[in-house]
TIRO-2110 file (N, C-alpha, C; in Angstrom, 1 decimal):
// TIRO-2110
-109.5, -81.9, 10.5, N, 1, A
-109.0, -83.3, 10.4, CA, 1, A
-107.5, -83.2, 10.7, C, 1, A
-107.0, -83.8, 11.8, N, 2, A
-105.7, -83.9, 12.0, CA, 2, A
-105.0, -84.8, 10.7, C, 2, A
-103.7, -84.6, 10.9, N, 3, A
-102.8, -84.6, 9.9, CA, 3, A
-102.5, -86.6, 9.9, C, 3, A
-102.6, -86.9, 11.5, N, 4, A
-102.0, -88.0, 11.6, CA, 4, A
-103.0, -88.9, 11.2, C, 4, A
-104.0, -88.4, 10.8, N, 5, A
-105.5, -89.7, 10.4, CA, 5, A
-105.0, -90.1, 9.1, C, 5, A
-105.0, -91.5, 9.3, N, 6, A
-104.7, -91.8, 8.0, CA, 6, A
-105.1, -93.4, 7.8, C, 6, A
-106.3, -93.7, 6.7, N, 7, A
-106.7, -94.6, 5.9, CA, 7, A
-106.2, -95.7, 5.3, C, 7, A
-106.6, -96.7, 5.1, N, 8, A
-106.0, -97.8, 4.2, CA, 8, A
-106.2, -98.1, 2.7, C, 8, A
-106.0, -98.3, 2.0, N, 9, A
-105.9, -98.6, 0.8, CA, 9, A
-107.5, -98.6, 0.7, C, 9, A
-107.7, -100.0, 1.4, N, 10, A
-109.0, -100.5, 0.6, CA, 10, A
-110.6, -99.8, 1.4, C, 10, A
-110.2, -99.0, 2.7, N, 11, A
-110.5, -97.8, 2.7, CA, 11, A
-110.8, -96.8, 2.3, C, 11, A
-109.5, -96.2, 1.4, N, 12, A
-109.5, -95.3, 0.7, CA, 12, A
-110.7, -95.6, -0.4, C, 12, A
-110.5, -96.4, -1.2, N, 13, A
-111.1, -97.2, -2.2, CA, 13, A
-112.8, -97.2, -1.9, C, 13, A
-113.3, -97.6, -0.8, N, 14, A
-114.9, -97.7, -0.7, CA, 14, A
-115.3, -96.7, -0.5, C, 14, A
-114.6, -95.0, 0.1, N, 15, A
-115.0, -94.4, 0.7, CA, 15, A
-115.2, -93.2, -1.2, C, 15, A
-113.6, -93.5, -1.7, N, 16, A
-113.9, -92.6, -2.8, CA, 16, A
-115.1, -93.4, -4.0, C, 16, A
-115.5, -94.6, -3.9, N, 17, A
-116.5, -95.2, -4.8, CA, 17, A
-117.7, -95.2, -4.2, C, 17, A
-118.0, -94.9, -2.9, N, 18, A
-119.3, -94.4, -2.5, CA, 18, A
-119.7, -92.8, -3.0, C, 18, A
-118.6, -92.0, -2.9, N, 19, A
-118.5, -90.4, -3.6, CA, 19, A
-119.6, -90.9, -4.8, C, 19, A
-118.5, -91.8, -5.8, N, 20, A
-118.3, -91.7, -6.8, CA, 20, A
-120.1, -92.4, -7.2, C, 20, A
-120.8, -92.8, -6.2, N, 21, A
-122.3, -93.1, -6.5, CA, 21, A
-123.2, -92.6, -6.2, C, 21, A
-122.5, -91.8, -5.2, N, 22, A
-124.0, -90.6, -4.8, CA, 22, A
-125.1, -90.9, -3.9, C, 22, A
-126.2, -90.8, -4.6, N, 23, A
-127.0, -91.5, -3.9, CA, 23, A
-127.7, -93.1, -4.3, C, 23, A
-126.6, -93.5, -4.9, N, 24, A
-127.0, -94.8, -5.1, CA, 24, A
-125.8, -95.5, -4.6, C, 24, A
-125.3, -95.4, -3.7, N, 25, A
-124.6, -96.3, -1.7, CA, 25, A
-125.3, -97.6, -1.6, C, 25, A
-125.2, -98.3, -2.2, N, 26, A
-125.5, -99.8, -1.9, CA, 26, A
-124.6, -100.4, -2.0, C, 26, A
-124.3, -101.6, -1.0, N, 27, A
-123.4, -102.5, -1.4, CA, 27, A
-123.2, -103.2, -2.7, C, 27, A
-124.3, -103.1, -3.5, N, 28, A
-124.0, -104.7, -4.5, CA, 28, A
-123.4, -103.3, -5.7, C, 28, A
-123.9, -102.0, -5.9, N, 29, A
-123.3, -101.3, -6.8, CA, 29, A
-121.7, -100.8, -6.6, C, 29, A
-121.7, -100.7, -4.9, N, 30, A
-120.7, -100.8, -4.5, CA, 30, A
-119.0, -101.4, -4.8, C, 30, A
-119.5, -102.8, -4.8, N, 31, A
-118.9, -103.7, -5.2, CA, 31, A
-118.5, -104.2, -6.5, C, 31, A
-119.4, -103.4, -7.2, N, 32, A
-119.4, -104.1, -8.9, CA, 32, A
-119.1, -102.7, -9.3, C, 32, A
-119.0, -101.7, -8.9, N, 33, A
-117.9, -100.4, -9.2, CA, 33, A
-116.3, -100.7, -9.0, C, 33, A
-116.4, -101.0, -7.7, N, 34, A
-115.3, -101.1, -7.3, CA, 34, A
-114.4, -102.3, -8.0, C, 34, A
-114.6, -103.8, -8.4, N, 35, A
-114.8, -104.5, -9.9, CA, 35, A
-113.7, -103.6, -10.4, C, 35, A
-115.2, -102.8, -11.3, N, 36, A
-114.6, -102.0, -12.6, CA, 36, A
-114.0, -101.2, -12.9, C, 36, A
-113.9, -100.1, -11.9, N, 37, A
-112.8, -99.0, -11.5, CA, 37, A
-111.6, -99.4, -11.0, C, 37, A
-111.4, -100.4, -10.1, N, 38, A
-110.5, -100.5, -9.0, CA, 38, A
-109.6, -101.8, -10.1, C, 38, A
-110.7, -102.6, -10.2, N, 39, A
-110.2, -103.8, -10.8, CA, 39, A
-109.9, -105.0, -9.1, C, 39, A
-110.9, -104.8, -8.9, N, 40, A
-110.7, -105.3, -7.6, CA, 40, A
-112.0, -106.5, -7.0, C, 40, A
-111.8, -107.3, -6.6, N, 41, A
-112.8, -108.4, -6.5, CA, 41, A
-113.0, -108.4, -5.0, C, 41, A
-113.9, -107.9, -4.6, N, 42, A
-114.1, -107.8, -3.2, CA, 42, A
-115.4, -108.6, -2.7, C, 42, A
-115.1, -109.4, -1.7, N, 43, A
-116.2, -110.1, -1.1, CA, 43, A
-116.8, -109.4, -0.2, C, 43, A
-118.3, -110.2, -0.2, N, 44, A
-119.2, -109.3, 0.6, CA, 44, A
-119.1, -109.4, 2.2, C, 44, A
-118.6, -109.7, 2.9, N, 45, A
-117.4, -109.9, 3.9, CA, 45, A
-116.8, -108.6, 3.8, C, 45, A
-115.4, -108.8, 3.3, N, 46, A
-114.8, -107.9, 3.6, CA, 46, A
-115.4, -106.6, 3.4, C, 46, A
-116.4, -106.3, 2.5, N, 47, A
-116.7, -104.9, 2.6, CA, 47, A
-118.1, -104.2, 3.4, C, 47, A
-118.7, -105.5, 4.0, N, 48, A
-119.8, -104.9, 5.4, CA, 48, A
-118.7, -104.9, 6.4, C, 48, A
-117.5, -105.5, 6.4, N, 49, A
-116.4, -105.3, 7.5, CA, 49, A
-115.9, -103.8, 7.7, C, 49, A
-115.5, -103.7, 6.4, N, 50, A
-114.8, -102.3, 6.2, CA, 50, A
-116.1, -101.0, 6.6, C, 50, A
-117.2, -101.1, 5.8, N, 51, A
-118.1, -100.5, 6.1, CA, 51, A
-118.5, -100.0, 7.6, C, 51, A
-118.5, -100.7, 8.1, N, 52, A
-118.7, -101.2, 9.6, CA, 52, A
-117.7, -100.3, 10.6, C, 52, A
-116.4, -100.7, 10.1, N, 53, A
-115.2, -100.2, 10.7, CA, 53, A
-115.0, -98.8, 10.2, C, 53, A
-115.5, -98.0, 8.6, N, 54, A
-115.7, -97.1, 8.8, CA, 54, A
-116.4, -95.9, 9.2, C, 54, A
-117.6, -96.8, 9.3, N, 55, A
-119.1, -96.4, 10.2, CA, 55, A
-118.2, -95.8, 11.9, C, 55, A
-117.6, -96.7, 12.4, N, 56, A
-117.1, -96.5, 13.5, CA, 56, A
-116.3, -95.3, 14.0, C, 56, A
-115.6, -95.2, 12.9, N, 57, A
-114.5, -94.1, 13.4, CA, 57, A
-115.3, -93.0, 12.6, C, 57, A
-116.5, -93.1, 12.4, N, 58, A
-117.3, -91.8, 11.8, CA, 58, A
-117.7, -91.2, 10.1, C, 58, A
-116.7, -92.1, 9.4, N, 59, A
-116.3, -91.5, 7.9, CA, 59, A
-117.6, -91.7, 7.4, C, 59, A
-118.6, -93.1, 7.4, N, 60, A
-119.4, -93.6, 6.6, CA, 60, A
-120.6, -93.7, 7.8, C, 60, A
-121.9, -93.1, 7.3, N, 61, A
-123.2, -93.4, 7.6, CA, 61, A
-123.9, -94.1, 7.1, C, 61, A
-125.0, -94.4, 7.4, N, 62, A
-126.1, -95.3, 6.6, CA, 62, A
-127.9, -94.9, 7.0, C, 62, A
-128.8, -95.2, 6.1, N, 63, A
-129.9, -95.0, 6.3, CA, 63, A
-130.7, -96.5, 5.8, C, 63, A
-131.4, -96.5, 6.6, N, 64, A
-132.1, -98.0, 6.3, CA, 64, A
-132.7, -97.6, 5.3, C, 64, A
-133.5, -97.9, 4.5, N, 65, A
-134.5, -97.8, 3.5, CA, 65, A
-135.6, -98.6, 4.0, C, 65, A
-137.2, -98.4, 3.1, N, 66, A
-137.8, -99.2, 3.4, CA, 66, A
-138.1, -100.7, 3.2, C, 66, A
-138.5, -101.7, 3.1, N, 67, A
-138.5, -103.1, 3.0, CA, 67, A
-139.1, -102.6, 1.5, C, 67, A
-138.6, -103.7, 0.1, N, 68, A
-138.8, -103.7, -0.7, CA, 68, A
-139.2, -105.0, -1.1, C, 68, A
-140.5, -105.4, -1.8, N, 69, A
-140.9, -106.3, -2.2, CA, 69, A
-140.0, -107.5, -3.0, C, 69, A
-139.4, -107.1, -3.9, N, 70, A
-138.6, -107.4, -4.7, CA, 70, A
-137.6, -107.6, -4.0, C, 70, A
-137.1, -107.7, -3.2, N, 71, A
-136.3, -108.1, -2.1, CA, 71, A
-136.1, -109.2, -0.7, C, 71, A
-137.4, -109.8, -1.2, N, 72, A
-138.2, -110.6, 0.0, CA, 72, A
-138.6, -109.7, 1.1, C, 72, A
-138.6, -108.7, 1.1, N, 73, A
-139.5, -107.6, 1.9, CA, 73, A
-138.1, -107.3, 3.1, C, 73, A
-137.1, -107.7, 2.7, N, 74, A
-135.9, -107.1, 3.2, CA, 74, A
-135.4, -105.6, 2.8, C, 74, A
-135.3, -105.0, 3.6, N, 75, A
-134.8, -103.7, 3.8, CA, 75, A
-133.8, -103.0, 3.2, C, 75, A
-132.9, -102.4, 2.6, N, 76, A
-131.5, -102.3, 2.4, CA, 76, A
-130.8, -100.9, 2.9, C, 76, A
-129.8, -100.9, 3.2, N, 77, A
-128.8, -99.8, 3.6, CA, 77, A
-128.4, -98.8, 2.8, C, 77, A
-128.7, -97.4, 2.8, N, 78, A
-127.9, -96.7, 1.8, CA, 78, A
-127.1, -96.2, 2.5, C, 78, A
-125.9, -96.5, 1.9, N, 79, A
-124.3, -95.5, 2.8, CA, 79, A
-124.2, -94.3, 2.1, C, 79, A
-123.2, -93.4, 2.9, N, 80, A
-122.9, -91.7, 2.4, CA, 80, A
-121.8, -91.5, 3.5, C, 80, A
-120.8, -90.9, 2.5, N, 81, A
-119.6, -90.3, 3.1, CA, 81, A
-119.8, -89.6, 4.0, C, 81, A
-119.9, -89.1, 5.4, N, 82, A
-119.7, -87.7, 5.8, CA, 82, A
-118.4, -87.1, 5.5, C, 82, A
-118.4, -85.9, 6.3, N, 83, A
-117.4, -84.9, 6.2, CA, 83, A
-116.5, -85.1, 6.8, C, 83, A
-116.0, -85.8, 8.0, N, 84, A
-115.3, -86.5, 8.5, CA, 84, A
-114.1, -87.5, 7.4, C, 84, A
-114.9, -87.9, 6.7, N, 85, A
-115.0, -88.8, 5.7, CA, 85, A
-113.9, -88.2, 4.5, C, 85, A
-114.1, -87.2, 4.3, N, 86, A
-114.0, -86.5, 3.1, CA, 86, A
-112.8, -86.2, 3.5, C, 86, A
-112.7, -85.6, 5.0, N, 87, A
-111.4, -85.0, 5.6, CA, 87, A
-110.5, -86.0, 5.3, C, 87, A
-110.7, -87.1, 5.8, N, 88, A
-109.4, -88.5, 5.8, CA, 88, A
-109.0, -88.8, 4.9, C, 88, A
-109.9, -88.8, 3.3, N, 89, A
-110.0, -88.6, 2.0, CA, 89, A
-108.4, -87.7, 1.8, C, 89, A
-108.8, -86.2, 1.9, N, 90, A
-107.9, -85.2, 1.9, CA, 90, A
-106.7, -85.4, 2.4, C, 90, A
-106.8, -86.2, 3.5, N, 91, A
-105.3, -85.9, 4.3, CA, 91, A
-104.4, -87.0, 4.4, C, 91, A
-105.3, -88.3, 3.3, N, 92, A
-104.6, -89.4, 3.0, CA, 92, A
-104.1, -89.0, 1.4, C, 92, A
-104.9, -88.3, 0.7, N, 93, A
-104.2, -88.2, -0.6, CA, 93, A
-103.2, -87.0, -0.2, C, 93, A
-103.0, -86.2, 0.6, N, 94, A
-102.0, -84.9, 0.6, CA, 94, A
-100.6, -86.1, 1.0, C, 94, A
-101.1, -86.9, 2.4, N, 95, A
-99.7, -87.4, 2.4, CA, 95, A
-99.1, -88.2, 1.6, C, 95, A
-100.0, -88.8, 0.6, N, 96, A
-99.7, -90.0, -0.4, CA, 96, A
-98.3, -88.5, -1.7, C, 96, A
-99.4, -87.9, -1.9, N, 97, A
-98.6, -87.0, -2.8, CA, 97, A
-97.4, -86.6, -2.6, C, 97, A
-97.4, -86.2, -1.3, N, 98, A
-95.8, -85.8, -0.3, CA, 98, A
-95.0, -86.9, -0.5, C, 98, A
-95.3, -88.1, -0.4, N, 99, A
-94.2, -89.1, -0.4, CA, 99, A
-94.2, -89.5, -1.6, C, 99, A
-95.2, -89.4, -2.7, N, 100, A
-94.5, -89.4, -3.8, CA, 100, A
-94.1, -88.6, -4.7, C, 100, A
-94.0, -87.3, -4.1, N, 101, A
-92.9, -85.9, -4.9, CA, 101, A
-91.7, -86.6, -4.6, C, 101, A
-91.0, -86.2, -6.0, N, 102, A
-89.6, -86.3, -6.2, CA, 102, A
-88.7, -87.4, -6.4, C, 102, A
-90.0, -88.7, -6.9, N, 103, A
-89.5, -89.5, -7.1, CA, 103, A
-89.8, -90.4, -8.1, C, 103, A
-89.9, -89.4, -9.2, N, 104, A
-90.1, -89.7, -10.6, CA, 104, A
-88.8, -90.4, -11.4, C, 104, A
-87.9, -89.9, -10.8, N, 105, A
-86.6, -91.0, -11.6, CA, 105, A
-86.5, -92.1, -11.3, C, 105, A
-86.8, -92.4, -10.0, N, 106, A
-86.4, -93.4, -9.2, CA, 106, A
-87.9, -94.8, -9.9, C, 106, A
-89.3, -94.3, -9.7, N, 107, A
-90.2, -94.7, -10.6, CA, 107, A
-90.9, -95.2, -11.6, C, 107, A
-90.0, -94.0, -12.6, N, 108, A
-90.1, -93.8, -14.2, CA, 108, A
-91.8, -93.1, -14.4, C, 108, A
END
């Protein structure tokens, strides 16, 4: 993973609270983590957007599942980080750390 890849916040954010679900990658748990951890209110919009655009540059996959009754016989998506994923993870928190060494006084 080159050095120069680097993520956005609310990026960062879906890609570490998909980790943080495993194999339960659904949007709506997704969102109602992200709520509770993040403290963050995120519309279902912006995050099939984000998803989408992570999908693209490779970070995030998805597997259909099968049509669920209980669902209106609609299907649902389960997402999973790849390794790709993981990398941009890494190399967004190394640079975050670098720019915030040494500036603990200035901070408190």
């Amino acid at each position: 993973m080159p050095r120069s890849v680097f993520i956005g916040e609310f990026e960062q954010l879906v890609l570490l609270m998909l980790l943080r679900l495993e194999d339960d990658g659904y949007a709506l748990p997704l969102r109602q983590g992200m709520s509770k951890l993040a403290g963050r209110s995120v519309s279902r919009g912006a995050l099939y957007r984000t998803l989408e655009r992570l999908g693209s540059k490779g970070y995030v996959v998805w597997e259909l599942e099968e049509r669920v009754p209980g669902r209106g016989g609609h299907p649902r998506r389960r997402y999973a980080v790849t390794a790709d994923g993981i990398g941009a993870l890494r190399a967004s928190r190394t640079a975050l750390l670098e720019l915030w060494d040494g500036l603990d006084k200035v901070l408190g």
